[in-house]
N, C-alpha and C positions, 0 to 999 in steps of 0.2 A: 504494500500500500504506500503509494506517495505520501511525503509531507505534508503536502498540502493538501489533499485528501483527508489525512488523517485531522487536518486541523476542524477541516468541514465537519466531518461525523463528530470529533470530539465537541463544536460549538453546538451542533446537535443535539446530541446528546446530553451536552451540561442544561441546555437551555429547557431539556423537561427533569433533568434529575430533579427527585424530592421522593421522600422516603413515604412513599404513595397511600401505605397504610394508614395515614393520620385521619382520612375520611373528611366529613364535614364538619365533626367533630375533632379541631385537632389536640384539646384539653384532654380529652380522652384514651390519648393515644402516645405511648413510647417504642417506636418501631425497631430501635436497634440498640445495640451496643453506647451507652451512657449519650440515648436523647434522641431526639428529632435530628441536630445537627453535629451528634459525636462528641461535644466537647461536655455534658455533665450539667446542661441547662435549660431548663425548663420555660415556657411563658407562662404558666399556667400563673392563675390569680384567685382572689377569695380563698385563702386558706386562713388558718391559725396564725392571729400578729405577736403573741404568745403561747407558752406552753403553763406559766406555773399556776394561774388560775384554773386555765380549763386545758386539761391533760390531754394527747392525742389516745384516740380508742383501739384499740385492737380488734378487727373485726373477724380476722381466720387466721385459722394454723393450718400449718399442710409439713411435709417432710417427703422431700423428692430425691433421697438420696447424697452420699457425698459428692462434692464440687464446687465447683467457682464459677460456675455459668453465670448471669444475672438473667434481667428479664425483659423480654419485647412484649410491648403490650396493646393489641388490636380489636377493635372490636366484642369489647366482652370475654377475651380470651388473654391469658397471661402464660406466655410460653418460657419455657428453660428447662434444663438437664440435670441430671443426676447417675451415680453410679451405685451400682448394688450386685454384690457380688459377682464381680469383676463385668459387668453386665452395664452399659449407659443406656437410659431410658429418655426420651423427647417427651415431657410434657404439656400440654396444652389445659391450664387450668380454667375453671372459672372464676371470673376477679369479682364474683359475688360471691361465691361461698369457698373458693378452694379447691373446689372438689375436681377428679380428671375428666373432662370432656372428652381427649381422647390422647392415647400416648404410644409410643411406639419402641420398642426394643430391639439394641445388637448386641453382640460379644465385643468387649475392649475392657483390656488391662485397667487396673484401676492409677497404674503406676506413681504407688506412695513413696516419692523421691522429695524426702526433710520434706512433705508435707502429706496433708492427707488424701490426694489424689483426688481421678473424678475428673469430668470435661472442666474445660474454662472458659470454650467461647461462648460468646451470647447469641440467639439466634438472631434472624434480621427479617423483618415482614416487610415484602413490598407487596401490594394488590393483593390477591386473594390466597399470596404462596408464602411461604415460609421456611428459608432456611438455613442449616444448621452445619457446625464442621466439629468433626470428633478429632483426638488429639493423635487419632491412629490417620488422619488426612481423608475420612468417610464425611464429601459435603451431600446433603442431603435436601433435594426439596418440594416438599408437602405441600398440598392441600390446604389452606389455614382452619377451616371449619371442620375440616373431618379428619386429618392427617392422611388421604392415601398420597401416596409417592407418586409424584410426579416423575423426577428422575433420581439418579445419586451418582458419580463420581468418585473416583478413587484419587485424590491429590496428590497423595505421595508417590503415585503412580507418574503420574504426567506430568510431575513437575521434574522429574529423576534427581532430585537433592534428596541430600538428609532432612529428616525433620531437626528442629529445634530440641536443644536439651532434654525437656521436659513434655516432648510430643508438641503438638501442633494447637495455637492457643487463637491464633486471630480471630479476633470477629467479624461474617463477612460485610463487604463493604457493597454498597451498589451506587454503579455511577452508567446511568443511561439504562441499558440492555445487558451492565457485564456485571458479573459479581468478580470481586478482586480477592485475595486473601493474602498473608505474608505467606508466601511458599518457595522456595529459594532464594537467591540473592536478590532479586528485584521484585519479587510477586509471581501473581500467578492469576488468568482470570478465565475464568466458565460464561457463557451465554446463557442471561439467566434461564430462558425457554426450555433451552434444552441440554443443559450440563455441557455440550462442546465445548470444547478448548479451543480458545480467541489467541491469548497470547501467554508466551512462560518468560520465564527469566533467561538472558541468555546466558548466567553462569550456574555453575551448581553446588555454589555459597549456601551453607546453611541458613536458614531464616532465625530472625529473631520471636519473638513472643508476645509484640507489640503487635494492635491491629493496625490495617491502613489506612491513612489520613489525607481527605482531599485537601487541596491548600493551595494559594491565588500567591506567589508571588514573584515578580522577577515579568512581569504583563502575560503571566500563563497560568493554566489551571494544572498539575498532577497531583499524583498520588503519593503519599510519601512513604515509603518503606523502611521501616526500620530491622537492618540484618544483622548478624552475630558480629560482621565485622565493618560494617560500614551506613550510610545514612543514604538513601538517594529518592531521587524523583524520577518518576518513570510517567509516561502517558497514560492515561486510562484507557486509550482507543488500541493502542498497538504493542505496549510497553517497552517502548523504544524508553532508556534514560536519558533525560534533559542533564542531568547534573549530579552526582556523587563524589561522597568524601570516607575516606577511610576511618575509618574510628581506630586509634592506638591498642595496642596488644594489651590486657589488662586491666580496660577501662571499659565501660558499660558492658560488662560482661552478661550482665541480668535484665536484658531489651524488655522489660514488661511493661512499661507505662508509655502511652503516646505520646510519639511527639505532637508537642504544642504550638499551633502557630499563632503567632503575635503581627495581624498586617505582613509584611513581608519578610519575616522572623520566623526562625525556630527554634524553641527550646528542649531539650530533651535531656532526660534523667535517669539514674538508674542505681545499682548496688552501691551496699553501703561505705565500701572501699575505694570509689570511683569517683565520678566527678559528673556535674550537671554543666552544662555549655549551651550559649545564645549561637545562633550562627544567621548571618545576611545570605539570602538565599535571589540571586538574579535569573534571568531566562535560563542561563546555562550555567552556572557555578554557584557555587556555595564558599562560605567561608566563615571562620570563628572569628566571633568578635570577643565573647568571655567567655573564662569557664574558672567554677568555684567546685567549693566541698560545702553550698551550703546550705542546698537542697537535695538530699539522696531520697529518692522518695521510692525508690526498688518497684513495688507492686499498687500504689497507694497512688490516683490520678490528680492530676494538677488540674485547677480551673482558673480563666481568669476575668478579674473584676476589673472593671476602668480601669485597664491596661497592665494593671497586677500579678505577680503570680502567686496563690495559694496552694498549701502541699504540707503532709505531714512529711516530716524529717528524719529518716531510722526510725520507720513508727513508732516515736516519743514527742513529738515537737512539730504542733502545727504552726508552719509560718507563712509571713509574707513575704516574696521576695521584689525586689525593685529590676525590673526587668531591663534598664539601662545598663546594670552592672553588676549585679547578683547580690548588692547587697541585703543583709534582714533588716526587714524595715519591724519587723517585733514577731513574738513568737508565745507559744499558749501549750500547755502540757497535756495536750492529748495527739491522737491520732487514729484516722478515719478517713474515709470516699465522702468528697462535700458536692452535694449537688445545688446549683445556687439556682433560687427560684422568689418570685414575686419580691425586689428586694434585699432576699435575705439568704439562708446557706441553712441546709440542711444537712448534718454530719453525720455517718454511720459510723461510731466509731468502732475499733478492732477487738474492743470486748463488745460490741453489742449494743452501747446505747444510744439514742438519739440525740444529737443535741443541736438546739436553733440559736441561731448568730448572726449576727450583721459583720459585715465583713468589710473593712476599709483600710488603705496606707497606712492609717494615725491609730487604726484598735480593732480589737477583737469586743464584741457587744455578744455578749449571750442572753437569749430570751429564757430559756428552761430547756430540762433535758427530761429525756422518758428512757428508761430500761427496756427492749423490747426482745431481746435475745444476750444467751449465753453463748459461750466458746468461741473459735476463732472467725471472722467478720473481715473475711479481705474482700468481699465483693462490693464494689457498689452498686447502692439501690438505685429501684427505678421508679419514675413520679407520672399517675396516669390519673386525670380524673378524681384529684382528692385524695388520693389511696397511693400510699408508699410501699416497697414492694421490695423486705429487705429478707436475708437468709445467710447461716451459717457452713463451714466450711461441710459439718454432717448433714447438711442438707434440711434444717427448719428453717422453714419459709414462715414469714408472718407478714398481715396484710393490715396498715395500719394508713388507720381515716385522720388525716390532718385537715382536712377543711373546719372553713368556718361554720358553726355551729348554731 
Protein backbone atom coordinates (compact mmCIF):
# COMPACT_ATOMS: atom_id res chain seq x y z
CA UNK A 1 0.00 0.00 0.00
CA UNK A 2 1.32 3.51 -0.84
CA UNK A 3 1.90 6.23 1.55
CA UNK A 4 -0.38 8.11 0.43
CA UNK A 5 -2.81 5.67 0.27
CA UNK A 6 -2.40 4.78 3.55
CA UNK A 7 -2.73 8.27 4.70
CA UNK A 8 -6.37 8.38 2.96
CA UNK A 9 -7.64 5.08 4.62
CA UNK A 10 -5.83 6.09 7.87
CA UNK A 11 -7.95 9.88 7.64
CA UNK A 12 -10.77 7.40 7.07
CA UNK A 13 -10.77 5.66 9.30
CA UNK A 14 -9.77 8.11 12.28
CA UNK A 15 -12.58 10.27 11.12
CA UNK A 16 -15.22 7.48 12.26
CA UNK A 17 -13.06 5.92 15.15
CA UNK A 18 -15.03 6.07 18.47
CA UNK A 19 -15.54 3.35 20.73
CA UNK A 20 -19.17 2.76 19.13
CA UNK A 21 -20.43 0.84 22.07
CA UNK A 22 -21.27 4.18 24.11
CA UNK A 23 -24.96 4.06 22.20
CA UNK A 24 -27.18 7.01 22.86
CA UNK A 25 -26.60 6.78 26.16
CA UNK A 26 -22.84 7.47 26.57
CA UNK A 27 -23.02 7.82 30.64
CA UNK A 28 -23.83 4.47 30.53
CA UNK A 29 -21.34 3.06 28.93
CA UNK A 30 -17.27 2.11 29.58
CA UNK A 31 -16.39 0.33 26.34
CA UNK A 32 -12.80 -0.53 26.88
CA UNK A 33 -9.71 -0.62 28.72
CA UNK A 34 -9.66 2.44 31.44
CA UNK A 35 -12.75 4.62 29.48
CA UNK A 36 -14.24 5.97 26.43
CA UNK A 37 -10.83 7.46 25.59
CA UNK A 38 -8.17 5.08 27.32
CA UNK A 39 -6.66 7.51 29.42
CA UNK A 40 -8.99 6.80 33.08
CA UNK A 41 -11.76 9.59 32.45
CA UNK A 42 -14.97 9.71 32.63
CA UNK A 43 -17.71 12.79 31.61
CA UNK A 44 -20.16 11.31 33.47
CA UNK A 45 -21.95 13.91 36.07
CA UNK A 46 -24.47 13.95 39.15
CA UNK A 47 -22.62 11.71 41.26
CA UNK A 48 -21.71 11.90 45.07
CA UNK A 49 -19.86 15.65 45.90
CA UNK A 50 -19.12 13.74 49.11
CA UNK A 51 -18.77 10.45 50.71
CA UNK A 52 -18.76 11.11 54.71
CA UNK A 53 -22.34 12.00 55.04
CA UNK A 54 -23.89 9.98 52.72
CA UNK A 55 -21.65 6.67 52.02
CA UNK A 56 -21.59 5.20 48.49
CA UNK A 57 -23.81 1.78 48.51
CA UNK A 58 -22.82 -1.51 47.44
CA UNK A 59 -25.27 -2.97 45.21
CA UNK A 60 -23.74 -6.65 44.15
CA UNK A 61 -21.15 -9.08 44.75
CA UNK A 62 -20.05 -11.46 42.18
CA UNK A 63 -16.53 -13.58 42.17
CA UNK A 64 -15.29 -14.31 38.55
CA UNK A 65 -12.25 -15.91 39.29
CA UNK A 66 -8.58 -14.84 39.63
CA UNK A 67 -7.11 -11.92 37.43
CA UNK A 68 -6.58 -8.52 36.45
CA UNK A 69 -8.88 -8.10 33.62
CA UNK A 70 -11.11 -4.95 34.40
CA UNK A 71 -14.38 -4.01 32.81
CA UNK A 72 -16.14 -2.93 29.53
CA UNK A 73 -19.23 -1.93 30.05
CA UNK A 74 -22.22 -1.91 27.37
CA UNK A 75 -25.57 -1.81 27.21
CA UNK A 76 -26.65 -3.45 30.47
CA UNK A 77 -23.81 -5.98 30.21
CA UNK A 78 -20.45 -5.76 32.25
CA UNK A 79 -17.82 -7.82 30.79
CA UNK A 80 -14.32 -9.38 32.09
CA UNK A 81 -12.25 -12.54 32.86
CA UNK A 82 -11.31 -14.63 35.22
CA UNK A 83 -9.37 -17.87 35.83
CA UNK A 84 -10.33 -21.18 37.76
CA UNK A 85 -8.52 -23.94 37.62
CA UNK A 86 -6.03 -23.37 35.25
CA UNK A 87 -9.34 -22.65 33.02
CA UNK A 88 -10.09 -18.58 31.91
CA UNK A 89 -13.80 -17.83 31.62
CA UNK A 90 -15.32 -14.48 29.48
CA UNK A 91 -17.88 -13.01 31.54
CA UNK A 92 -20.74 -11.08 30.51
CA UNK A 93 -22.58 -9.98 33.74
CA UNK A 94 -25.58 -8.01 34.42
CA UNK A 95 -24.76 -4.44 35.92
CA UNK A 96 -28.10 -4.94 37.69
CA UNK A 97 -27.60 -7.74 39.63
CA UNK A 98 -24.36 -9.41 38.81
CA UNK A 99 -25.45 -12.34 37.91
CA UNK A 100 -23.88 -14.22 34.24
CA UNK A 101 -25.99 -13.55 31.37
CA UNK A 102 -23.75 -15.56 29.42
CA UNK A 103 -19.87 -16.67 29.74
CA UNK A 104 -17.79 -18.63 27.80
CA UNK A 105 -14.60 -21.05 28.67
CA UNK A 106 -10.93 -22.25 27.53
CA UNK A 107 -7.99 -24.17 28.95
CA UNK A 108 -4.94 -21.49 29.84
CA UNK A 109 -2.33 -21.67 32.49
CA UNK A 110 -3.03 -19.80 35.29
CA UNK A 111 0.74 -18.66 35.31
CA UNK A 112 1.24 -17.55 39.07
CA UNK A 113 4.79 -15.71 38.25
CA UNK A 114 5.23 -13.20 42.13
CA UNK A 115 1.64 -12.92 41.54
CA UNK A 116 -1.57 -14.49 41.48
CA UNK A 117 -2.19 -15.08 37.87
CA UNK A 118 -5.29 -15.17 35.79
CA UNK A 119 -5.82 -12.83 32.39
CA UNK A 120 -5.01 -9.12 32.43
CA UNK A 121 -6.45 -7.73 29.48
CA UNK A 122 -9.77 -5.84 29.49
CA UNK A 123 -12.17 -6.69 26.98
CA UNK A 124 -13.19 -3.83 24.31
CA UNK A 125 -16.92 -3.44 22.83
CA UNK A 126 -17.32 -1.90 19.64
CA UNK A 127 -21.07 -2.23 18.04
CA UNK A 128 -22.68 -5.23 18.85
CA UNK A 129 -19.20 -7.51 19.28
CA UNK A 130 -16.94 -7.96 22.00
CA UNK A 131 -13.48 -8.72 22.30
CA UNK A 132 -11.18 -10.37 24.22
CA UNK A 133 -7.18 -11.51 24.40
CA UNK A 134 -5.83 -14.26 26.73
CA UNK A 135 -2.26 -14.06 27.89
CA UNK A 136 -1.73 -17.43 25.83
CA UNK A 137 -2.34 -14.79 22.54
CA UNK A 138 -6.21 -16.41 22.08
CA UNK A 139 -8.04 -12.97 20.79
CA UNK A 140 -11.55 -13.71 20.63
CA UNK A 141 -14.63 -12.04 19.25
CA UNK A 142 -18.36 -12.55 20.54
CA UNK A 143 -21.48 -11.77 20.05
CA UNK A 144 -22.01 -8.90 22.97
CA UNK A 145 -25.71 -10.03 23.90
CA UNK A 146 -25.23 -13.67 23.76
CA UNK A 147 -21.54 -14.50 23.59
CA UNK A 148 -21.50 -16.86 20.33
CA UNK A 149 -18.02 -16.43 18.44
CA UNK A 150 -17.82 -14.73 15.80
CA UNK A 151 -14.26 -15.42 15.18
CA UNK A 152 -11.00 -16.04 17.36
CA UNK A 153 -7.29 -15.99 16.22
CA UNK A 154 -4.27 -17.31 17.42
CA UNK A 155 -1.80 -14.11 18.20
CA UNK A 156 1.07 -15.70 19.12
CA UNK A 157 0.78 -17.55 16.04
CA UNK A 158 0.83 -14.78 13.50
CA UNK A 159 2.71 -12.56 15.16
CA UNK A 160 5.99 -15.21 15.20
CA UNK A 161 7.42 -13.36 18.47
CA UNK A 162 7.72 -14.28 21.97
CA UNK A 163 5.16 -13.37 24.05
CA UNK A 164 5.88 -10.98 26.81
CA UNK A 165 7.38 -12.08 30.34
CA UNK A 166 4.25 -12.80 31.95
CA UNK A 167 2.14 -13.81 28.77
CA UNK A 168 0.28 -11.44 26.66
CA UNK A 169 -1.52 -8.45 28.76
CA UNK A 170 -2.65 -5.67 26.19
CA UNK A 171 -5.98 -4.50 26.00
CA UNK A 172 -7.26 -4.48 22.53
CA UNK A 173 -7.26 -1.31 20.81
CA UNK A 174 -9.75 -0.28 17.81
CA UNK A 175 -8.99 2.22 15.53
CA UNK A 176 -11.36 2.31 12.37
CA UNK A 177 -11.84 -1.45 11.18
CA UNK A 178 -8.57 -2.85 12.97
CA UNK A 179 -8.10 -4.03 16.23
CA UNK A 180 -4.33 -3.48 17.21
CA UNK A 181 -2.67 -5.39 20.25
CA UNK A 182 1.14 -5.16 21.66
CA UNK A 183 2.36 -8.25 19.83
CA UNK A 184 5.90 -8.18 18.86
CA UNK A 185 8.13 -5.27 18.55
CA UNK A 186 5.70 -2.83 16.96
CA UNK A 187 2.06 -4.48 17.40
CA UNK A 188 0.19 -6.56 15.66
CA UNK A 189 -3.54 -5.80 14.01
CA UNK A 190 -6.79 -8.30 13.15
CA UNK A 191 -9.72 -6.91 10.81
CA UNK A 192 -12.10 -6.40 13.36
CA UNK A 193 -14.87 -8.46 10.93
CA UNK A 194 -13.17 -11.13 10.57
CA UNK A 195 -9.81 -11.87 12.65
CA UNK A 196 -7.56 -11.43 9.30
CA UNK A 197 -4.27 -10.39 9.80
CA UNK A 198 -3.95 -6.59 8.29
CA UNK A 199 -0.51 -5.92 9.56
CA UNK A 200 2.44 -7.58 12.08
CA UNK A 201 5.45 -6.03 13.34
CA UNK A 202 8.35 -6.22 11.05
CA UNK A 203 10.62 -7.53 13.96
CA UNK A 204 10.29 -10.28 16.39
CA UNK A 205 11.15 -8.16 19.59
CA UNK A 206 9.23 -9.22 22.38
CA UNK A 207 6.28 -7.14 23.25
CA UNK A 208 5.88 -5.30 26.35
CA UNK A 209 2.69 -5.45 28.73
CA UNK A 210 1.52 -2.10 28.01
CA UNK A 211 -1.66 -1.67 25.97
CA UNK A 212 -1.77 0.52 22.65
CA UNK A 213 -2.10 4.01 22.65
CA UNK A 214 -3.55 6.35 19.87
CA UNK A 215 -1.63 9.70 20.19
CA UNK A 216 -1.60 13.11 17.63
CA UNK A 217 1.69 14.31 17.75
CA UNK A 218 4.41 15.59 15.48
CA UNK A 219 0.84 16.63 12.72
CA UNK A 220 0.15 12.64 12.60
CA UNK A 221 -2.14 10.39 14.39
CA UNK A 222 -0.27 6.45 15.51
CA UNK A 223 -0.39 4.03 17.77
CA UNK A 224 2.17 3.93 20.33
CA UNK A 225 3.71 0.69 21.37
CA UNK A 226 5.40 0.02 24.04
CA UNK A 227 8.10 -3.11 23.63
CA UNK A 228 10.47 -4.90 26.06
CA UNK A 229 13.19 -2.83 24.41
CA UNK A 230 12.05 0.03 22.98
CA UNK A 231 9.17 2.85 22.55
CA UNK A 232 7.72 3.43 18.94
CA UNK A 233 4.86 4.76 16.72
CA UNK A 234 3.62 2.78 14.04
CA UNK A 235 0.44 3.56 11.67
CA UNK A 236 -2.72 2.01 12.41
CA UNK A 237 -3.41 1.41 8.78
CA UNK A 238 -0.38 -0.53 7.62
CA UNK A 239 2.05 -0.54 10.76
CA UNK A 240 4.75 0.96 8.93
CA UNK A 241 6.81 2.81 12.12
CA UNK A 242 6.97 6.71 11.92
CA UNK A 243 9.47 6.94 14.79
CA UNK A 244 11.20 4.74 17.56
CA UNK A 245 13.67 5.00 20.20
CA UNK A 246 15.45 2.31 22.10
CA UNK A 247 14.83 2.09 25.70
CA UNK A 248 18.49 1.32 27.72
CA UNK A 249 19.30 -2.37 28.91
CA UNK A 250 17.86 -2.37 32.42
CA UNK A 251 15.41 0.40 32.59
CA UNK A 252 11.75 -0.11 32.06
CA UNK A 253 12.04 -3.50 32.31
CA UNK A 254 8.33 -3.88 33.68
CA UNK A 255 6.36 -2.12 30.40
CA UNK A 256 2.86 -2.21 32.33
CA UNK A 257 1.48 1.07 32.43
CA UNK A 258 0.63 3.26 29.32
CA UNK A 259 2.34 5.48 27.81
CA UNK A 260 0.84 8.87 28.43
CA UNK A 261 0.49 11.51 26.03
CA UNK A 262 0.63 15.17 27.19
CA UNK A 263 -0.38 17.28 23.56
CA UNK A 264 2.76 16.26 21.61
CA UNK A 265 4.50 14.52 24.65
CA UNK A 266 5.11 11.22 26.11
CA UNK A 267 5.48 10.19 29.33
CA UNK A 268 6.11 6.64 30.39
CA UNK A 269 6.88 4.65 33.42
CA UNK A 270 7.62 1.74 34.86
CA UNK A 271 9.61 -0.72 37.76
CA UNK A 272 10.75 0.21 40.60
CA UNK A 273 14.48 0.24 39.91
CA UNK A 274 14.06 2.24 36.67
CA UNK A 275 13.36 5.50 35.74
CA UNK A 276 10.08 7.59 34.30
CA UNK A 277 11.03 9.91 31.12
CA UNK A 278 9.17 12.90 29.07
CA UNK A 279 10.01 12.48 25.42
CA UNK A 280 9.05 15.20 22.40
CA UNK A 281 7.76 13.20 19.84
CA UNK A 282 7.71 14.96 15.82
CA UNK A 283 6.27 13.39 12.41
CA UNK A 284 9.28 11.06 12.47
CA UNK A 285 11.55 11.01 15.65
CA UNK A 286 11.39 11.18 19.05
CA UNK A 287 13.47 12.23 21.60
CA UNK A 288 14.17 12.60 25.68
CA UNK A 289 13.61 15.77 27.18
CA UNK A 290 13.79 14.36 31.09
CA UNK A 291 13.96 11.54 32.81
CA UNK A 292 13.80 11.10 36.83
CA UNK A 293 13.20 8.37 39.68
CA UNK A 294 10.32 10.20 40.72
CA UNK A 295 7.41 8.48 39.42
CA UNK A 296 7.91 4.49 39.27
CA UNK A 297 4.59 3.62 39.01
CA UNK A 298 5.24 -0.36 37.77
CA UNK A 299 1.42 -1.49 37.27
CA UNK A 300 -0.55 1.58 38.81
CA UNK A 301 -1.98 4.14 35.63
CA UNK A 302 -1.14 7.72 35.42
CA UNK A 303 -3.95 10.34 34.74
CA UNK A 304 -3.74 13.67 33.84
CA UNK A 305 -5.26 16.85 35.28
CA UNK A 306 -4.65 20.59 33.77
CA UNK A 307 -1.64 19.32 32.36
CA UNK A 308 -0.45 17.35 35.44
CA UNK A 309 0.68 14.04 36.15
CA UNK A 310 -0.89 11.86 38.81
CA UNK A 311 0.48 8.23 39.87
CA UNK A 312 1.10 6.25 42.93
CA UNK A 313 4.80 5.82 43.41
CA UNK A 314 6.31 2.17 44.48
CA UNK A 315 2.76 1.61 45.47
CA UNK A 316 3.25 3.80 48.63
CA UNK A 317 3.04 7.55 47.52
CA UNK A 318 0.43 9.04 45.40
CA UNK A 319 2.00 12.04 43.78
CA UNK A 320 2.00 14.98 41.40
CA UNK A 321 4.40 15.26 39.13
CA UNK A 322 5.08 18.63 37.10
CA UNK A 323 5.27 17.58 33.62
CA UNK A 324 7.97 20.31 32.50
CA UNK A 325 10.46 18.58 34.58
CA UNK A 326 9.47 15.61 36.66
CA UNK A 327 9.55 17.51 39.50
CA UNK A 328 6.95 16.50 42.82
CA UNK A 329 4.92 19.17 43.08
CA UNK A 330 3.51 17.04 46.64
CA UNK A 331 2.60 13.60 47.47
CA UNK A 332 -0.19 11.79 49.93
CA UNK A 333 0.44 8.10 51.50
CA UNK A 334 -1.57 6.00 49.61
CA UNK A 335 -1.63 4.17 46.48
CA UNK A 336 -4.26 3.10 43.83
CA UNK A 337 -5.93 3.35 39.84
CA UNK A 338 -7.42 7.03 40.04
CA UNK A 339 -10.14 7.56 37.64
CA UNK A 340 -10.95 11.27 37.41
CA UNK A 341 -14.57 12.01 36.90
CA UNK A 342 -17.09 15.10 37.26
CA UNK A 343 -14.35 17.39 38.86
CA UNK A 344 -12.83 15.02 41.13
CA UNK A 345 -10.78 11.43 41.39
CA UNK A 346 -11.95 8.45 42.33
CA UNK A 347 -9.15 6.16 43.88
CA UNK A 348 -9.12 2.26 44.02
CA UNK A 349 -6.77 1.87 46.32
CA UNK A 350 -4.27 -1.42 46.42
CA UNK A 351 -5.89 -2.67 49.70
CA UNK A 352 -9.37 -2.20 48.48
CA UNK A 353 -10.69 1.17 49.54
CA UNK A 354 -12.21 3.98 47.90
CA UNK A 355 -11.30 7.15 48.29
CA UNK A 356 -12.73 10.74 46.67
CA UNK A 357 -10.39 13.62 46.15
CA UNK A 358 -9.86 16.71 44.37
CA UNK A 359 -6.87 16.65 42.71
CA UNK A 360 -4.70 19.90 41.95
CA UNK A 361 -0.73 21.28 41.58
CA UNK A 362 -1.11 23.04 45.13
CA UNK A 363 -3.20 19.79 47.07
CA UNK A 364 -4.59 16.78 47.55
CA UNK A 365 -8.55 17.55 48.96
CA UNK A 366 -10.10 14.25 50.16
CA UNK A 367 -13.93 14.06 50.23
CA UNK A 368 -14.33 10.46 52.22
CA UNK A 369 -13.33 7.01 51.71
CA UNK A 370 -15.47 3.75 51.79
CA UNK A 371 -13.86 0.05 52.22
CA UNK A 372 -15.32 -1.87 49.47
CA UNK A 373 -12.97 -4.88 49.11
CA UNK A 374 -10.12 -6.90 50.63
CA UNK A 375 -6.66 -8.25 49.20
CA UNK A 376 -4.78 -7.33 46.41
CA UNK A 377 -6.43 -4.32 44.00
CA UNK A 378 -4.08 -3.66 41.15
CA UNK A 379 -6.81 -3.27 38.77
CA UNK A 380 -8.49 -0.26 37.95
CA UNK A 381 -12.04 0.30 38.00
CA UNK A 382 -14.54 1.02 35.62
CA UNK A 383 -17.37 4.07 35.89
CA UNK A 384 -20.64 3.33 33.97
CA UNK A 385 -23.97 4.85 34.72
CA UNK A 386 -23.44 5.74 38.56
CA UNK A 387 -22.19 2.32 39.27
CA UNK A 388 -18.36 1.77 39.91
CA UNK A 389 -17.01 -1.48 38.99
CA UNK A 390 -14.15 -2.52 41.04
CA UNK A 391 -12.49 -6.33 41.97
CA UNK A 392 -9.62 -8.20 43.49
CA UNK A 393 -6.67 -9.87 42.23
CA UNK A 394 -9.00 -13.42 43.50
CA UNK A 395 -11.52 -12.23 41.50
CA UNK A 396 -14.56 -10.35 44.00
CA UNK A 397 -16.03 -8.03 41.97
CA UNK A 398 -18.27 -5.41 43.69
CA UNK A 399 -20.73 -3.07 42.11
CA UNK A 400 -20.80 0.07 43.93
CA UNK A 401 -23.66 3.09 43.21
CA UNK A 402 -21.99 6.51 43.78
CA UNK A 403 -24.45 8.75 42.30
CA UNK A 404 -26.23 11.27 43.75
CA UNK A 405 -28.84 10.22 45.96
Amino acid sequence: MSWLRSMFVLGVSLAVWAPTAAGADANASWPQWRGPKRNGTSTETGLLREWRRVKPKVLWRANVGIGFSSFAVSNGLVYTLGNRSNTDTVYALSAKTGKPVWKYSYPCPIGAVRHEGGPYATPTVDGDKVYTFSKQGKLICFTAATGKIAWQADVAKLSGAKPPNYGFSSSPLMVGGLLIVNAGSNGLALHKGSGRLAWKSTGTGRAGHASPVLFRGGGQRCVVILAEGQLSGVSPVDGRVFWMTALPKGTLSYKICDPVPLGGKLFISSSYKSVCSMYQVTYDSIRELWKSRNLLTKMLNPVVSSGYIYSSHRESMFRCIDPANGHIKWEKELAGNPILVDDKCVILTVGGELILAKLSPSAFTEFGRFPVLDGKCWTPPALAGGKLYCRNAMGSVACVDIARR
